[in-house]
C-alpha positions in Angstrom: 0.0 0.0 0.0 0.9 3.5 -0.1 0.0 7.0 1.5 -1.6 9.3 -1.0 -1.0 12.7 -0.9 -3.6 15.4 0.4 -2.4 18.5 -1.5 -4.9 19.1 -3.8 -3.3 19.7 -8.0 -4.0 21.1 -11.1 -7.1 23.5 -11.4 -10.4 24.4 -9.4 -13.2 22.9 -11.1 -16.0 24.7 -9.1 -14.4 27.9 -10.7 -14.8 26.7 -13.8 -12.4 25.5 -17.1 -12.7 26.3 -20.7 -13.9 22.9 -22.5 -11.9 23.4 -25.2 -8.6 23.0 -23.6 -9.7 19.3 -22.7 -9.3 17.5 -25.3 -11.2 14.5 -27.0 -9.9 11.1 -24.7 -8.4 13.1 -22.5 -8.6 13.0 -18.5 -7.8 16.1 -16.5 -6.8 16.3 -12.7 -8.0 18.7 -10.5 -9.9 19.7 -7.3 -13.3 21.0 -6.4 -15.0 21.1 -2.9 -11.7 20.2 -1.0 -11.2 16.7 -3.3 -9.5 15.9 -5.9 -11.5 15.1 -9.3 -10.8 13.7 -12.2 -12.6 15.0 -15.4 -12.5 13.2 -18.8 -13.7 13.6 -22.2 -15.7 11.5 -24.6 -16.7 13.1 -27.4 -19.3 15.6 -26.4 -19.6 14.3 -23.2 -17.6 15.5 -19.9 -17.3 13.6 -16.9 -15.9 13.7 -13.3 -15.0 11.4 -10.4 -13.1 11.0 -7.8 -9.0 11.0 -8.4 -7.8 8.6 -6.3 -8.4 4.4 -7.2 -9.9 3.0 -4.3 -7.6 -0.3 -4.4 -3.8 1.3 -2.6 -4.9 5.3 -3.7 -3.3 5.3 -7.4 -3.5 8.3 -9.5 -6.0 8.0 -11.8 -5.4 10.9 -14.1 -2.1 8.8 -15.2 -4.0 6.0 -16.1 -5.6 5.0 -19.1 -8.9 6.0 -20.2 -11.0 3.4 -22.6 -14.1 4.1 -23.6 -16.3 5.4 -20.8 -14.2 3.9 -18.1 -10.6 4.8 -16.5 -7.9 2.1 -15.9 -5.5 2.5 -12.6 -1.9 2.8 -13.7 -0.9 0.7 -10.5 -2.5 -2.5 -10.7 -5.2 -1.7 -13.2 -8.5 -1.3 -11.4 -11.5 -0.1 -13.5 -13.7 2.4 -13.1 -17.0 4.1 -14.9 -16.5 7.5 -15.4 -20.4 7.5 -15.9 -21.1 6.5 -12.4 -18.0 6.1 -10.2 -18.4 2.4 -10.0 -15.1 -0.2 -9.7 -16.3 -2.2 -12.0 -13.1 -4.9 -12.6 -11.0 -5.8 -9.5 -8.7 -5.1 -7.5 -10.6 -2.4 -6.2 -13.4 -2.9 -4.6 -15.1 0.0 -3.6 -16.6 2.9 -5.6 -15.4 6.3 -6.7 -17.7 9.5 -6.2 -19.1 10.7 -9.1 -19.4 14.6 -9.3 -21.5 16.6 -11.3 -21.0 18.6 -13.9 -22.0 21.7 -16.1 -21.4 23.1 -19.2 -21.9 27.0 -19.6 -21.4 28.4 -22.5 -17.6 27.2 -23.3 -17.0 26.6 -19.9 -17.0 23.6 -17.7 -17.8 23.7 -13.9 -18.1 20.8 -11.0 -21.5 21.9 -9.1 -21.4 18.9 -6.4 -21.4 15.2 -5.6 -24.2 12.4 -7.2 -25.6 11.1 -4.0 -28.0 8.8 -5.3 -27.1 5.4 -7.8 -28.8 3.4 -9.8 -29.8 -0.3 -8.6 -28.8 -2.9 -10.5 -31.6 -5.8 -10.9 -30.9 -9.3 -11.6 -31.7 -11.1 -14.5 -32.2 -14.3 -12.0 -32.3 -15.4 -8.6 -31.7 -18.2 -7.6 -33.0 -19.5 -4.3 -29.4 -19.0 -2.2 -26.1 -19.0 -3.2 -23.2 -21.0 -1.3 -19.5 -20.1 -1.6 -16.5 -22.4 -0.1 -13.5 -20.4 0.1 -13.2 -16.9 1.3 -10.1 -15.8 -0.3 -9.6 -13.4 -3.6 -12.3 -15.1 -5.4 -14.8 -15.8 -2.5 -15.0 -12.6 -1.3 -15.1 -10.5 -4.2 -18.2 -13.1 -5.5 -19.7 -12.3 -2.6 -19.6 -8.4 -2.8 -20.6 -8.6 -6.5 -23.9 -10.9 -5.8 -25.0 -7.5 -3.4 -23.7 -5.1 -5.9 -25.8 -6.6 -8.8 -28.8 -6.5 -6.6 -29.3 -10.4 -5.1 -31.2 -10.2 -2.2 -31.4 -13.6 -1.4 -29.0 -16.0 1.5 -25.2 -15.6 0.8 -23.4 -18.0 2.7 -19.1 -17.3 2.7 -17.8 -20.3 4.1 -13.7 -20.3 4.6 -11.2 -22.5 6.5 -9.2 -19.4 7.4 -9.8 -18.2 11.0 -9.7 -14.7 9.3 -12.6 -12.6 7.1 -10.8 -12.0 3.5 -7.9 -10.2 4.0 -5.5 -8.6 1.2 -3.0 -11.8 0.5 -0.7 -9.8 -2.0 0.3 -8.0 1.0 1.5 -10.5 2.9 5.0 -11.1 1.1 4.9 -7.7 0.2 4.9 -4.4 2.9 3.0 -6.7 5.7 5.9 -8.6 5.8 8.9 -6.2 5.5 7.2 -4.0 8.2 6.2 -1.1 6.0 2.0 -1.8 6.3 0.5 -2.3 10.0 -1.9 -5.2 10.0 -5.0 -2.7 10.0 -4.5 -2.6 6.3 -5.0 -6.6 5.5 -8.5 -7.4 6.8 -10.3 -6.3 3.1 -13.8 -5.6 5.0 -14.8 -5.3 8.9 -16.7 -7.5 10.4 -19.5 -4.8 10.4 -19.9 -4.8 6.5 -20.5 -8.5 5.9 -23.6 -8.2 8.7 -24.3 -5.3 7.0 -24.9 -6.8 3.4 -26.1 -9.9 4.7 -23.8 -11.6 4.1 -23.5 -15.0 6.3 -19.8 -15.8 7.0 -18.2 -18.9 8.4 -14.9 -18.5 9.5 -13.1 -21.6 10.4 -15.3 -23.3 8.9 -14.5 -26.2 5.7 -17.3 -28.3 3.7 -16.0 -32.3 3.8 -18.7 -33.1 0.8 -20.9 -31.9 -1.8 -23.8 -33.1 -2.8 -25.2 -31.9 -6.3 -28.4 -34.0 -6.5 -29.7 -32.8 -3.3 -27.9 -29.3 -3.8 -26.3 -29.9 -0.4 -23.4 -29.1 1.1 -21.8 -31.1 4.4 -19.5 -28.9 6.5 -17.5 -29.5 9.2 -19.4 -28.6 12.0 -21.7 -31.5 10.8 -23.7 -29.2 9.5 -25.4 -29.3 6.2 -26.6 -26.1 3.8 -28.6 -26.1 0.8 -27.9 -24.0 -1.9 -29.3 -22.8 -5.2 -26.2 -22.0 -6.8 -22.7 -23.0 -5.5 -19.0 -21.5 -6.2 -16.0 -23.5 -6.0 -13.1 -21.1 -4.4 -11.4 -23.3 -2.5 -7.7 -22.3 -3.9 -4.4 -23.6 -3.5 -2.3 -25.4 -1.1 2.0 -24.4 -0.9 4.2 -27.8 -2.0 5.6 -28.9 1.3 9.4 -30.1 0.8 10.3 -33.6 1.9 13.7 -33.4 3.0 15.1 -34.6 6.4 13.9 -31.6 9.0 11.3 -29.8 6.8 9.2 -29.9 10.0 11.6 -28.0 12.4 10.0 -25.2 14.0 11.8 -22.9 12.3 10.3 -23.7 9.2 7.9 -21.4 7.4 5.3 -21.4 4.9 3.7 -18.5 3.6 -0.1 -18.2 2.1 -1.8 -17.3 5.7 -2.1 -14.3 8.0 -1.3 -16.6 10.3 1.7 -17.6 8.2 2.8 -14.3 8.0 2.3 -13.2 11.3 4.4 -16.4 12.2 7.5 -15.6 9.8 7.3 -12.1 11.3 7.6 -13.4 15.0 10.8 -15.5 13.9 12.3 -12.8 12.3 12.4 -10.7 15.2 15.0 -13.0 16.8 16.5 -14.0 13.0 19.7 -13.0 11.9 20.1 -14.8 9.0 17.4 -16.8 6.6 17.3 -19.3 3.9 14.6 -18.9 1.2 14.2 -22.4 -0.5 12.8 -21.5 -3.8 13.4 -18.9 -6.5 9.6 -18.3 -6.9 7.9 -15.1 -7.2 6.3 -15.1 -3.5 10.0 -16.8 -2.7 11.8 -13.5 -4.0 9.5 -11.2 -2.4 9.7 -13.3 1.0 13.2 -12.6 0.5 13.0 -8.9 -0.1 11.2 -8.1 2.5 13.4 -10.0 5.5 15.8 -8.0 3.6 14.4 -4.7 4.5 14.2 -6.1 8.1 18.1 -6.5 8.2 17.9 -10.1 8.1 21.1 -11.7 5.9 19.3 -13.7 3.4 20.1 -16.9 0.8 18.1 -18.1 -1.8 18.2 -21.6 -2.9 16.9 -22.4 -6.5 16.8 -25.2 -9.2 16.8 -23.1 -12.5 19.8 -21.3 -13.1 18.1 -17.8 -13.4 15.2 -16.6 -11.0 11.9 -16.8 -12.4 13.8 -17.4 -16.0 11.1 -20.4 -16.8 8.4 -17.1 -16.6 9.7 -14.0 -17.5 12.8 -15.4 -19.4 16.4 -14.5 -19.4 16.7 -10.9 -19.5 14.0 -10.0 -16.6 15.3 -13.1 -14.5 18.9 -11.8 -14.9 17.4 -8.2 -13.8 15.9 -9.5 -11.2 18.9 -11.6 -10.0 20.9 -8.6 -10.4 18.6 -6.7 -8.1 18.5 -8.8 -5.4 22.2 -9.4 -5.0 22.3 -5.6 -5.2 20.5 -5.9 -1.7 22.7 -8.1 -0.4 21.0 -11.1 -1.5 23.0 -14.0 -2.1 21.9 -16.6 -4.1 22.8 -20.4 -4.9 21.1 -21.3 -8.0 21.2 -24.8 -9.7 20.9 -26.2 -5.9 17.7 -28.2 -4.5 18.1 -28.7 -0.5 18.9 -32.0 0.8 18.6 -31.6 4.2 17.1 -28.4 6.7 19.4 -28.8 10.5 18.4 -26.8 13.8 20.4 -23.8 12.5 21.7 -24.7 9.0 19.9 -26.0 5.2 22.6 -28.6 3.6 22.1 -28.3 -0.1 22.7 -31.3 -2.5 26.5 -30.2 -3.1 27.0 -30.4 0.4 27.6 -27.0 1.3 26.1 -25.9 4.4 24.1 -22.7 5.1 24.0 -21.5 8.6 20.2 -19.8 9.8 17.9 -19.5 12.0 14.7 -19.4 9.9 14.2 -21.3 6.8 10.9 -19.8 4.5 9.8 -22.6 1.9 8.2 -21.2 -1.5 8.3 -24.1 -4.4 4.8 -23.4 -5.2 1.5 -24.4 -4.7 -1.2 -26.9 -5.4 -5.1 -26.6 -6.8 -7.3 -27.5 -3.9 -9.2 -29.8 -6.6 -10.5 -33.2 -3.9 -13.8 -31.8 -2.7 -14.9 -31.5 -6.4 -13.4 -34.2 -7.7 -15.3 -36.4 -4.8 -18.4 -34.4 -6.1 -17.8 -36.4 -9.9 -17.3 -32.4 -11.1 -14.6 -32.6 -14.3 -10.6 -32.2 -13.6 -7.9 -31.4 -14.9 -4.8 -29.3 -13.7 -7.7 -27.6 -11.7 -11.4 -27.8 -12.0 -12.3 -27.4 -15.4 -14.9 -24.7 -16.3 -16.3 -23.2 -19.0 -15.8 -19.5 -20.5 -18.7 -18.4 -18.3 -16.8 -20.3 -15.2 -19.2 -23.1 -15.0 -18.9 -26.4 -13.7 -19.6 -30.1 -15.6 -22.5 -29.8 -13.5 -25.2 -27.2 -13.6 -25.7 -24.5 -11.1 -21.6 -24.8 -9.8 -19.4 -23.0 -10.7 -15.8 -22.4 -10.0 -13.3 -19.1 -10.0 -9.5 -18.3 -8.7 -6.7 -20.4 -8.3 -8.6 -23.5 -8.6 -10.4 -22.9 -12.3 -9.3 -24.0 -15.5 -10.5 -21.9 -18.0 -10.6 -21.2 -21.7 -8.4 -18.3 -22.2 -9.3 -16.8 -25.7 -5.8 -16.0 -26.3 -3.7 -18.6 -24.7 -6.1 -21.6 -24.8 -7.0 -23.7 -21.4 -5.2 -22.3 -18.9 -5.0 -21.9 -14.9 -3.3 -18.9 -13.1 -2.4 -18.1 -9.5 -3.0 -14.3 -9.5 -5.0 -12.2 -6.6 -6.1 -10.3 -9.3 -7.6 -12.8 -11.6 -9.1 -14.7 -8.5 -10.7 -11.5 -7.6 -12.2 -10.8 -11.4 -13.2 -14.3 -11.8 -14.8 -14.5 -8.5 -17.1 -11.1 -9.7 -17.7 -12.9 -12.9 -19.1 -15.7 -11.8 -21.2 -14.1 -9.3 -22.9 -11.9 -12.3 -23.5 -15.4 -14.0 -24.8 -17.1 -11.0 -27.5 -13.9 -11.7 -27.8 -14.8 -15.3 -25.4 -12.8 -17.3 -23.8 -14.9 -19.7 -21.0 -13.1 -19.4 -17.6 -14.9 -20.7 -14.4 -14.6 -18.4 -11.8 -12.6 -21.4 -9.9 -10.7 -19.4 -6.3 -10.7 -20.1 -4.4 -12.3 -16.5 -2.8 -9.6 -14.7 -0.2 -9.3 -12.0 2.6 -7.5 -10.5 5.7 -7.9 -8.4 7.8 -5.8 -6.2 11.4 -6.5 -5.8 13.6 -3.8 -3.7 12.6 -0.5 -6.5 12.2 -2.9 -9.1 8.3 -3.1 -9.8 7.0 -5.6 -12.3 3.9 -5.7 -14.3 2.5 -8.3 -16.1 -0.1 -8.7 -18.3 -1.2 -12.2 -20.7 0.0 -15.1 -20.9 3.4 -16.0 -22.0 6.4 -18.3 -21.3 9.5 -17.6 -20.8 10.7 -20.0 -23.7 8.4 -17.8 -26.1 10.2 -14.7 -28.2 11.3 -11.9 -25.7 11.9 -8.5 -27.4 13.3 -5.6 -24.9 11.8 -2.1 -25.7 13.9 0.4 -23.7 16.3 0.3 -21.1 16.1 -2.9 -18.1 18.9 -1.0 -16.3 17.4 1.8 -16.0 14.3 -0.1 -14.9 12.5 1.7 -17.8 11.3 -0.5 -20.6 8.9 -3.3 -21.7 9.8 -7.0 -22.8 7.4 -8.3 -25.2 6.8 -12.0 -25.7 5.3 -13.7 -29.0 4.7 -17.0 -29.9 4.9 -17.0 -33.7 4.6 -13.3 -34.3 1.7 -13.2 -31.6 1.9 -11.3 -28.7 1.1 -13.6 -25.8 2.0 -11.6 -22.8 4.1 -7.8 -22.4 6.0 -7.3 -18.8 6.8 -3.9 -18.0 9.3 -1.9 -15.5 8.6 1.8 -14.7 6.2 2.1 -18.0 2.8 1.5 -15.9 0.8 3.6 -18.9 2.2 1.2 -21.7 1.4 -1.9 -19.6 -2.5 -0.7 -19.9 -2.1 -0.5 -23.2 -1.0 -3.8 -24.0 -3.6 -5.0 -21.7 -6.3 -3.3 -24.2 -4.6 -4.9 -27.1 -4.8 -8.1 -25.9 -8.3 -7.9 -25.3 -9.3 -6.3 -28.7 -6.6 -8.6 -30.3 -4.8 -5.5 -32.1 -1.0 -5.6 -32.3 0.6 -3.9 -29.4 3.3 -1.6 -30.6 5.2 0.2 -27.2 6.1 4.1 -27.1 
């Protein structure tokens, strides 16, 4: 997260601004009423929210603008700049929409809109049952109240905690930069609020689709109308001689977190087992605590297999810049009260070890259920189920990709988007999951964003500099673009996001 700044910029709309200087697409930051606004043009039409993205407080005037809706430059949250409304994840919460007048040649922001309109269902189905309350849970949840579903909404999650904000927890939760008030995604207080029935602690042991059942495992059973599958994923746990020392960590959890944090208070030095994206930011951040840290992976680059030679060299180099040392081409053989032995035989002393060799789909309780698998629970392009009425979103969905063909991703920001897609089918809307996967990365001042789908084996092509952490590396697979990564060019990542989904050619600045 970060602290957006109060000082209000650019001019005062309730004084007024000629139209004419804003041009046609064009967004315009300013202030009215002690706020700042963002006004935007399209075509005749002028319109104005609120500045600030309601996800970590990006700018939104140095985002992108398509159509009638603005796109966050940080981590590419959507909003309608007809009505204010987060309309794609990762934020959640609306904008304020202002209004606006038009005298003479002159534009002028008169006040907020303090009433919106409903949205109605298309259908309803009797009650709607969720099992998982991570990224996709929760956002599924929200979306069922925001499109107007008034009937029983029942979250049920195995963590002890209400949704929280999982990216965090490698990130500036774990380095000490964000206090824990920042995690929890809603209060208690807003889930009562919408109605919305949660069950913390809670896990369902079997599903019944004939009855339209559910078994949890309190003993419990819960019928539903419709049911989503958001169970997610599972880390890989090593098995290596003293992978269950007590100085051995995991991280997916608060509690995980909060665990790794405690240990590192007394830590001096750490081994991260595993080159892996949550591996490398685990690492980062025990960094910034003034912990000496190793990294132990297989591949010979970090996160080469992914983002390919160039960016895994980058990111290598970036690391070790902080004092990270790596040994690469190792696997561990062994983990010892205050060392890790790796298979050459060298020794590395610590006193925590943090594990991060990936993760596994949470795929038994539908599989038990006789609902189609494979790599994942395998769903269709509106994310539903083999069987009617379930459906499935996040980590744990295998989806036709229009672009890249059947795949399955582990991004917060996907999970999220899927999660409020198939909430607005479970209501009827046919509306097929297209989005373009999304995530980013922070290593040290090295910020990564990525967009599509793409392997590291596919054609890499560097547009500007990677030392100077300014420039984009495009990937094709025979001449296609399949997915752009980009370092300090948040603007040009939207864009390539937009040609993905209109299947244009992207071309960077």
């Amino acid at each position: 997260m970060a602290e957006t700044s109060t000082e209000l910029k650019g001019p005062d709309f309730e004084k007024g601004c000629e139209i004419a200087k804003l041009a046609e697409g064009e967004m315009s930051l300013g202030h009215a009423f002690g706020e700042a606004i963002l006004v935007a043009r399209r075509g005749d039409d002028l319109f104005a929210i609120g500045a600030t993205c309601t996800h970590y407080g990006g700018p939104l005037a140095e985002g992108l603008m398509v159509d009638c809706t603005v796109r966050c430059p940080w981590h590419h949250a959507r909003f309608d700049l007809r009505t204010g409304e987060a309309i794609a994840a990762p934020a959640l919460n609306d904008v304020t929409c202002w209004k606006i007048e038009k005298r003479e040649n002159r534009f002028f922001v008169t006040g907020k809109v303090e009433k919106k309109s409903k949205h109605q269902p298309k259908s309803s189905p009797a009650s709607v049952v969720i099992i998982g309350a991570g990224a996709a849970g929760g956002a599924a949840a929200e979306m069922l109240r925001r499109e107007g579903y008034d009937g029983p909404v029942t979250l049920v999650g195995a963590d002890e905690f209400l949704p929280y904000d999982r990216p965090n927890l490698s990130k500036d939760y774990l380095a000490g930069n964000a206090p824990e008030e920042w995690i929890p995604l809603r209060s208690a207080d807003f889930y009562r609020e919408q109605k919305i029935d949660v069950l913390p602690k809670t896990s369902v042991t079997a599903i019944n689709s004939k009855k339209k059942q559910v078994t949890l495992s309190n003993g419990r059973s819960l019928g539903y109308g419709a049911l989503l599958l958001a169970t997610g994923a599972t880390p890989i746990r090593l098995d290596i001689p003293g992978a269950d020392l007590p100085h051995v960590c995991y991280l997916r959890t608060l509690s995980d977190s909060r665990r790794i944090i405690e240990k590192a208070k007394g830590a001096k030095r750490a081994v991260v087992i595993g080159s892996s994206f949550i591996g490398l930011e685990v690492a980062a951040s025990l960094r910034q605590r003034k912990i000496e840290v190793a990294v132990v992976g297989r591949d010979p680059l970090p996160l080469e297999k992914v983002l390919g030679p160039e960016l895994g060299n980058l990111i290598r180099e970036t690391h070790t810049g902080h004092g990270v040392k790596f040994h690469l081409g190792r696997t561990p053989s062994a983990i010892q009260d205050h060392g890790v032995q790796l298979d050459d035989g060298t020794i590395l002393d610590c006193d925590l070890v943090v594990i991060g060799i990936g993760v596994r789909p949470n795929v038994g309780l539908a599989q038990d259920a006789g609902i189609a698998a494979d790599n994942g629970i395998v769903v269709d392009e509106f994310l539903g189920t083999s069987i009617p009425g379930i459906f499935a979103a996040g980590d744990i969905a295998n989806w036709p990709d229009p672009r890249a063909g059947r795949i399955r991703v582990e991004h917060w920001v996907v999970a999220q988007r899927q999660g409020q897609t198939a909430a607005r089918n479970i209501l009827g809307a046919r509306e097929p999951f297209t989005v373009p996967p999304f995530f980013w990365s922070n290593h040290f001042d090295l910020h990564i964003h990525y967009v599509g789908h793409g392997s590291g084996k596919d054609n890499a092509k560097v547009s500007g500099d990677l030392k100077a952490k300014d420039a984009s590396v495009i990937f094709r697979d025979c001449e296609k673009v399949t997915a752009v990564v980009s370092i300090g060019r948040d603007v040009e990542n939207l864009q390539a996001e937009v040609a993905l989904e209109r299947g244009d050619e992207f071309h960077p600045s």
